[in-house]
C-alpha positions in Angstrom: 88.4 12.0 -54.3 90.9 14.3 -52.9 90.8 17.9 -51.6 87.6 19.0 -53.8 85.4 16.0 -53.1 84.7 13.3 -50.4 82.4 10.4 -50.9 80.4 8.5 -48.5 78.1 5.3 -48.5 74.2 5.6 -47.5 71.4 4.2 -47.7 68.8 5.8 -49.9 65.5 5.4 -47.2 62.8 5.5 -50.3 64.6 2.2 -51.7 66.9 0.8 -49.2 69.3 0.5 -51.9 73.0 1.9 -51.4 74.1 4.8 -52.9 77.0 6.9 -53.0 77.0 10.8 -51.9 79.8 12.4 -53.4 80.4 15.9 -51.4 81.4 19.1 -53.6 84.2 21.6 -51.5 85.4 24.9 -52.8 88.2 25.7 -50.4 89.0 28.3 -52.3 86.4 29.8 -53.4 86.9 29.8 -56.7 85.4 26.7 -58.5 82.8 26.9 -60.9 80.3 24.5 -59.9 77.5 26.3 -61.1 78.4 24.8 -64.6 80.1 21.4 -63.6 76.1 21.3 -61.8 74.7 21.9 -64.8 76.4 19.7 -67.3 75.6 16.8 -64.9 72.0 17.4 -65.0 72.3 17.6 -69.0 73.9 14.2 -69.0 71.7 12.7 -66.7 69.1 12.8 -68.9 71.2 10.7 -71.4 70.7 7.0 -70.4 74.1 5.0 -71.2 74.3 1.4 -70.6 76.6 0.5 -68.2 76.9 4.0 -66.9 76.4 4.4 -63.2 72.9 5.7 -62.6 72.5 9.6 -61.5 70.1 9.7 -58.6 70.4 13.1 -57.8 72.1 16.4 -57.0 71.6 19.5 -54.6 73.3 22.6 -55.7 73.7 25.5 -53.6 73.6 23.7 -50.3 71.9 25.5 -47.7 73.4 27.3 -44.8 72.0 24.4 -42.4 72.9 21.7 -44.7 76.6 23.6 -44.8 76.8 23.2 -41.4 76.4 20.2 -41.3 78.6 18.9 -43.6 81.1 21.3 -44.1 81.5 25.3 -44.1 83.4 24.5 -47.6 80.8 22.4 -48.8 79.2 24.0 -52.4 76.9 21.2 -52.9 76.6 17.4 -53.8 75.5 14.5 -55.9 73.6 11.3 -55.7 74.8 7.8 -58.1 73.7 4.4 -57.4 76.5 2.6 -55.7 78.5 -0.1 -56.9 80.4 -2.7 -54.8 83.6 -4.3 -55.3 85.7 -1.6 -56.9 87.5 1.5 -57.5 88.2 3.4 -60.5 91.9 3.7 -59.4 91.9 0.2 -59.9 91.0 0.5 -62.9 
């Protein structure tokens, strides 16, 4: 997704489905993911058909979980995963 975002594949251990973690940076500093954070929980609990399912978010990240992912990293969200494309396919 770029410099503001990186996505990865996992395994959700509750389910054993896949789902895909999409990691929030701020390089800068100056993002304002407190409201992009927000709107995504309001539209979450919108159910759309044929809409990727949102699983879940964590927003701030704490200082462990920022080291461990990235000293950039302002937080991240949970979908269901869907094989077999991209959207810059599409």
């Amino acid at each position: 997704m770029g410099l503001f975002a990186k996505e990865f594949q996992a395994t959700d251990r509750k389910t054993e489905k896949c789902v895909l973690i999409t990691v929030f940076k701020d390089p800068n500093g100056n993002m304002k993911y407190d409201k992009i954070f927000d709107r995504l929980l309001t539209m979450s609990s919108v159910g759309v058909s044929g809409a990727i399912q949102f699983l879940g978010y964590k927003h701030p990240v704490s200082e462990h979980e920022r080291n461990l992912l990235s000293s950039e990293t302002s937080g991240f969200i949970v979908t269901e995963f869907i094989q077999n494309g991209s959207l810059e396919n599409h």
